[in-house]
C-alpha positions in Angstrom: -26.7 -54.7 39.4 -29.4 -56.4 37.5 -30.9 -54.4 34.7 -35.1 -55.6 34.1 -36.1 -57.6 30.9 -40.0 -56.3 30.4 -41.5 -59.0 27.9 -44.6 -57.7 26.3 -46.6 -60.0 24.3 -49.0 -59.6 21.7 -50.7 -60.6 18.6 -48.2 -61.4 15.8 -50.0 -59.5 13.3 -49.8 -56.5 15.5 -46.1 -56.6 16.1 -45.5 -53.3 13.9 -47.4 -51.2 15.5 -46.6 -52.5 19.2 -42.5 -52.4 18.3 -43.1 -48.9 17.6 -44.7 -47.8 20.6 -41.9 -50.1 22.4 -39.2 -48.0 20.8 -40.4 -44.7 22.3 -40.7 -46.4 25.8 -36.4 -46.8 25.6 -33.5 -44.6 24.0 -31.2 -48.0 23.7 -33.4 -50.4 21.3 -35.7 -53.5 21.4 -35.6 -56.9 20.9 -38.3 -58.9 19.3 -38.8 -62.8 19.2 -41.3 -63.2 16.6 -41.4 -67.0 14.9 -44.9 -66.0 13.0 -43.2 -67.0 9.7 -40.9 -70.0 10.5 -42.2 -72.4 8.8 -42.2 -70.5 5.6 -38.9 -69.0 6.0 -36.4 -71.7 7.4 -36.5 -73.6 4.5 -34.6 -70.6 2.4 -32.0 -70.5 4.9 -32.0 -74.6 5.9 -33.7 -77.6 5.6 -36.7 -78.3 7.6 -35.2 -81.4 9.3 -32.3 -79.4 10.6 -34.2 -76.4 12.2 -34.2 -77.1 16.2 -37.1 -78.3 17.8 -37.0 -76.0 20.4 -37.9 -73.3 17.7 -40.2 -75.3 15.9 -42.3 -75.4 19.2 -42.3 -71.9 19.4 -45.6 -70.1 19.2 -46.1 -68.4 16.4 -49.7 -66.5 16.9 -47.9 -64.3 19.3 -44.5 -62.4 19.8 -42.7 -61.1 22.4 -41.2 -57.6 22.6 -38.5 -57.8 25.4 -36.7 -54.0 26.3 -34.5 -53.7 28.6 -34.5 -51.2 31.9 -31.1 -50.2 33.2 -30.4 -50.5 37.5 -30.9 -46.4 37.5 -34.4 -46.3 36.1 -37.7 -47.5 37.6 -39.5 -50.2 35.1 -42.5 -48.9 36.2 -42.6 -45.6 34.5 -42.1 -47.4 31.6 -44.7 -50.3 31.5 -47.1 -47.5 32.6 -46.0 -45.6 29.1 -46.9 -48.9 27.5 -49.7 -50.1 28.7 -51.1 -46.8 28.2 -50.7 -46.7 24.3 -51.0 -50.5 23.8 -54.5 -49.6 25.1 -55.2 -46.8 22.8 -54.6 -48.9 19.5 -56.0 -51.0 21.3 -54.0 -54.0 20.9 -54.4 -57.0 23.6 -51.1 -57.9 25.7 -49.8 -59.1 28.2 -46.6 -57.7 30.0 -44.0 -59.9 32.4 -40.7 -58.8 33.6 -37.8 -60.4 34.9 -33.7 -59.3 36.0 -31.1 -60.0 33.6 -27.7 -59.7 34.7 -25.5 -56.9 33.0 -22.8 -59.0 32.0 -25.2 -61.7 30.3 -27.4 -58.9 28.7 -24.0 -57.2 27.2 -23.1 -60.1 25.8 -25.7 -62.3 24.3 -26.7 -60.1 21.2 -23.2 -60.8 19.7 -24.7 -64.1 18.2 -27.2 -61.9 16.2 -25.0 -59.4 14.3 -22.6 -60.2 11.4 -21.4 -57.9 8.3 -24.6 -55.7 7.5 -24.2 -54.0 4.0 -27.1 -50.6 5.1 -26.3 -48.9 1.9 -24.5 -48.6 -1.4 -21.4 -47.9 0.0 -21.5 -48.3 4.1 -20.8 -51.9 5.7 -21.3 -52.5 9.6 -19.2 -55.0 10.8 -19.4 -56.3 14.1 -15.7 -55.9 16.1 -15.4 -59.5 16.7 -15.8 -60.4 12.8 -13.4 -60.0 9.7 -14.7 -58.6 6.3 -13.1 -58.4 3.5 -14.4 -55.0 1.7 -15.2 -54.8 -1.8 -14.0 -52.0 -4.2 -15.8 -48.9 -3.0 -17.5 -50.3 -0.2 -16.5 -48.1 3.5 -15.8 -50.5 6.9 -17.4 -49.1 9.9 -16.8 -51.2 12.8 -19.0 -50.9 15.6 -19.7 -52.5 19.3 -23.5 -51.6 19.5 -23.1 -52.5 23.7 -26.0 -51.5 25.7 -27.2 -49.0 22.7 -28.5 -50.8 19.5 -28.4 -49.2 16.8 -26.3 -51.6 14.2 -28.2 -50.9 10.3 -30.5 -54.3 10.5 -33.5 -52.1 10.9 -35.2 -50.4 8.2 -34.9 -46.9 9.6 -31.1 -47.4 10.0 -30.8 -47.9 6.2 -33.0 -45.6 4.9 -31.5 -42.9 7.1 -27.6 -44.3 6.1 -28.9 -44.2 2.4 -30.0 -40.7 2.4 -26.4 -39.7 4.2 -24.6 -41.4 1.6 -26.5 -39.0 -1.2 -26.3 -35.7 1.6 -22.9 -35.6 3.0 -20.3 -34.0 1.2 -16.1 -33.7 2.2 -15.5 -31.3 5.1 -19.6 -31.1 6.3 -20.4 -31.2 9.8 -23.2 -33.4 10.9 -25.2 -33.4 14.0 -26.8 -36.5 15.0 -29.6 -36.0 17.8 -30.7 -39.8 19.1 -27.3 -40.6 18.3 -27.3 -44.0 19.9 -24.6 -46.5 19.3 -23.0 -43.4 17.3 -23.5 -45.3 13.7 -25.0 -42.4 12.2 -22.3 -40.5 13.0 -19.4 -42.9 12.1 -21.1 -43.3 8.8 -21.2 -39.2 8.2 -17.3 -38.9 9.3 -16.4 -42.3 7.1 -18.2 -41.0 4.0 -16.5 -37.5 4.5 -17.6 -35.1 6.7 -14.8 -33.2 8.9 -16.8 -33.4 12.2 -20.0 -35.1 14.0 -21.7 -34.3 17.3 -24.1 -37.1 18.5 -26.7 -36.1 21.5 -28.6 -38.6 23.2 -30.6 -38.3 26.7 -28.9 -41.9 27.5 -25.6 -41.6 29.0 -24.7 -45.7 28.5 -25.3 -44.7 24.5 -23.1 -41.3 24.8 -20.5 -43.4 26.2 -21.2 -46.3 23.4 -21.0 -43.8 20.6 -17.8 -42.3 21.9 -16.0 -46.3 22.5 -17.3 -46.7 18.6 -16.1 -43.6 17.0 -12.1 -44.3 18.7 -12.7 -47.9 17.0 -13.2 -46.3 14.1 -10.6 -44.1 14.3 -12.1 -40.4 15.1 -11.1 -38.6 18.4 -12.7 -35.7 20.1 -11.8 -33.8 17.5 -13.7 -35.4 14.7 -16.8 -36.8 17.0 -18.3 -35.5 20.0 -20.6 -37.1 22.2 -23.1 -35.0 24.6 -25.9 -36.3 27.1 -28.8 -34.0 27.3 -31.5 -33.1 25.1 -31.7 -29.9 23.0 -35.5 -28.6 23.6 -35.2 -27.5 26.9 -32.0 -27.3 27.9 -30.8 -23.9 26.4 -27.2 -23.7 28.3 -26.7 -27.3 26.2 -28.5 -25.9 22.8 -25.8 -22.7 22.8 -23.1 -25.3 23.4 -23.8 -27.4 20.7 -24.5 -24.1 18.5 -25.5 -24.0 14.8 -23.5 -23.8 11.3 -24.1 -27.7 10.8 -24.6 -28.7 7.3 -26.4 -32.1 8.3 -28.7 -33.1 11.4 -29.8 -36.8 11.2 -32.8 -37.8 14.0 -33.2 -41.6 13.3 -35.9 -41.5 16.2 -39.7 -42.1 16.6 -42.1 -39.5 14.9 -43.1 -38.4 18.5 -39.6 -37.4 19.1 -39.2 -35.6 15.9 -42.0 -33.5 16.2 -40.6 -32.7 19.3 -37.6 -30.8 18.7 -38.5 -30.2 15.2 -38.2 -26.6 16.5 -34.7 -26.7 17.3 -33.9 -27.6 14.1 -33.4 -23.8 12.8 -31.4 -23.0 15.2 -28.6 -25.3 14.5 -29.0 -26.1 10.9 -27.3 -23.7 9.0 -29.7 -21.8 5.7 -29.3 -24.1 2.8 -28.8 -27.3 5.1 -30.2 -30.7 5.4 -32.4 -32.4 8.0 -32.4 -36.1 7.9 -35.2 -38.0 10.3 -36.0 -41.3 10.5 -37.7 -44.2 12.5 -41.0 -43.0 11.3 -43.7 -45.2 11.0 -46.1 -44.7 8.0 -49.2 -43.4 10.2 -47.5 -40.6 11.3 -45.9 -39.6 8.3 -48.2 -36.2 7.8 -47.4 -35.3 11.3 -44.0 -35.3 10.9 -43.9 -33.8 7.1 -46.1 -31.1 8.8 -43.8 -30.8 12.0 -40.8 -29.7 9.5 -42.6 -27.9 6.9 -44.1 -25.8 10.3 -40.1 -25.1 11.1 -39.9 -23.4 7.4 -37.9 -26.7 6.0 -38.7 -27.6 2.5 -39.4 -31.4 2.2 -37.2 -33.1 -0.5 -37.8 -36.8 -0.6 -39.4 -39.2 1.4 -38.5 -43.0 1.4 -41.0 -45.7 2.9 -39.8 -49.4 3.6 -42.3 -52.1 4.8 -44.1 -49.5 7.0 -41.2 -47.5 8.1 -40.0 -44.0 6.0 -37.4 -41.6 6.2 -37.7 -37.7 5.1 -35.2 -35.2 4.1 -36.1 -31.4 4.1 -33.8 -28.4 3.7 -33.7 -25.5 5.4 -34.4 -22.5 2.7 -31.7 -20.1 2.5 -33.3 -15.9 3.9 
């Protein structure tokens, strides 16, 4: 079945703000074309003379913001979602869609992704390329498939960076958003005995779990669920509490959302990693954990983007 490519265009100098409402309108990722800067950048990377035409044509007032709809979901309820905040910014667009074919989809990123150092220690490498690592530096091989999620983006890092200072040997980690499971991965390669990832997208609970066995952890190192924790309390007494770590590499709207569940399964004395914020909606989150009785720690910012760490005080 064919999934649906929405392209959304808009202003280059409002790309930030319009990729960030694009990433709350899909749990799987985005994929921007952007060629604002080519002129200026190209020559770092190449000569001038050898940069294809066909880019060089490109326009570069605008850029396009392509996600993509799986077969099982309607587009619609999606473009509406977009349209709708687009408007409130208000930032002018335009919005176009067209099918894709599964097999092309799940393949063509591959050109894009190559050994990605996203921290001092942690290395993503692709599965289809060889790295050598350097002394101290930890492998994790991932197939990002349908779910992105691969450390190129900002929020990736900063969250990755703040796990390599948190986790500690034999900590257990639970990763809400989890994705293509790299948050996870990291926690378990850095130390910790065990990780649950939850995400409300089944093709990224399946993703995580395919990476995790690449990286060598079973069910009984990583567990991935489908569901979300708000509502669902049969799932939320599943899952349980006791975890030393939750990561929530989101969008702020998502973290203030089940910033309440955060007590109940972060144990007194733990850590609560979230990232994916953008810098507007910084106070609302800081105020979203602080409400939940978690003491804020640090807070990172990266060319708009930051990531937060709070504890949870110990009664």
């Amino acid at each position: 079945m064919d999934w649906t490519d929405v392209q959304i265009t808009v202003p280059a100098k409002d790309i930030d703000t319009a990729s960030a409402i694009a990433q709350m309108a899909v749990p799987y990722g985005i994929y921007i074309e952007d060629y604002s800067d080519l002129v200026e950048e190209a020559p770092k990377i190449a000569h001038i003379d050898l940069i294809d035409e066909e880019l060089l044509s490109k326009d570069r007032n605008n850029a396009i913001i392509h996600i993509y709809i799986s077969p099982e979901q309607s587009p619609s309820e999606a473009i509406a979602y977009l349209t709708a905040r687009l408007d409130q910014e208000p930032i002018p667009y335009t919005v176009d869609t067209d099918p894709v074919k599964e097999e092309e989809w799940s393949t063509a990123w591959k050109d894009y992704y190559h050994p990605t150092p996203i921290g001092k220690k942690l290395v993503v490498c692709p599965t289809w390329e060889e790295y050598a690592p350097r002394e101290g530096e930890v492998v994790m091989r991932l197939d990002p498939g349908m779910a992105f999620g691969t450390g190129t983006h900002h929020t990736t890092r900063l969250c990755a960076g703040m796990l390599e200072e948190t986790v500690t040997p034999g900590c257990r980690l639970l990763d809400m958003g989890t994705g293509s499971g790299i948050l996870s991965i990291a926690a378990l390669l850095l130390g910790a005995k065990e990780a649950v990832g939850v995400d409300i997208d089944p093709v990224a609970v399946r993703t995580a779990g395919e990476n995790a066995l690449l990286n060598g952890f079973g069910p009984e190192r990583f567990t991935a669920v489908c569901g979300e924790l708000v509502h669902d309390k049969k799932l939320a007494e599943k899952i349980g509490g006791g975890f030393d770590v939750i990561a929530a590499n989101i969008v702020a709207d998502v973290i203030i959302a089940i910033a309440p569940t955060f007590p109940r399964h972060l144990r007194p004395g733990g850590t609560a990693i979230c990232s994916g914020i953008i810098l507007p909606r910084k106070g609302e989150v800081l105020a979203a954990l602080e409400g939940q009785g978690l003491s804020v720690s640090e807070v990172e910012e990266r060319d708009g983007w930051c990531a937060v760490k709070a504890a949870r005080g110990v009664a």
